[in-house]
N, C-alpha and C positions, 0 to 999 in steps of 0.2 A: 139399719141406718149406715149408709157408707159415711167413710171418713174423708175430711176436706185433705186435696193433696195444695200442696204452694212449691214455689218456684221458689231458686237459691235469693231471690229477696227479698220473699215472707210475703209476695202478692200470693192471693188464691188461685186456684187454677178450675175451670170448671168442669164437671166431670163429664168424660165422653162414656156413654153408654157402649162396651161393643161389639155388644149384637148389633146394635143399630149402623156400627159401622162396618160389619160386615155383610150387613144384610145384602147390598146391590153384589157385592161376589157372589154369595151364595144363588139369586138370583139369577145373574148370567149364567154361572155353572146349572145350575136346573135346566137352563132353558136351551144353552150348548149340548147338554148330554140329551133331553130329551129328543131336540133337533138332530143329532146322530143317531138315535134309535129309530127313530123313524123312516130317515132317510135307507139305513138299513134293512129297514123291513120292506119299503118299498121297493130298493134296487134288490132284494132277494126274490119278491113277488114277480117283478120285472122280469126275473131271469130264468125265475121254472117259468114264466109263460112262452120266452124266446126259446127256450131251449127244452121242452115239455114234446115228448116221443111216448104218443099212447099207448103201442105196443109193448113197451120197454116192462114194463111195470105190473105187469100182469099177473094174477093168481095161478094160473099153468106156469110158467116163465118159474114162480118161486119155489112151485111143487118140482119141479124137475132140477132144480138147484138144489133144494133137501134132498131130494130122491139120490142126485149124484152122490151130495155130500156123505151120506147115511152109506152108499156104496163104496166110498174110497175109504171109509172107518173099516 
């Protein structure tokens, strides 16, 4: 049972719940962050496709980069 709070002239005051008053922030902020994540995943997808080199990335390409490495040790 909460307790009744009153104002310096002995009126009541009524009680704000405040979750309820922070709900709409909480809510904006979910929906800010979520819209940012997104947005990031898409201009990332975006950008290996604009800049996506088949050759680059290749299973020979990485054997011969171990192979070096293993060599320079």
């Amino acid at each position: 049972m909460s307790q009744s709070a009153f104002d310096p002239f002995g009126e009541p005051v009524p009680a704000v719940d405040p979750s309820i008053a922070n709900e709409g922030v909480s809510k904006w902020l979910k929906t800010a962050g979520t819209s940012v994540f997104w947005v990031l995943v898409v201009g990332i997808v975006l950008a290996r496709a604009v800049y996506f080199e088949p050759g680059v990335f290749s299973f020979e390409h990485a054997v011969a980069w171990a192979q070096g490495l293993f060599a320079a040790l």
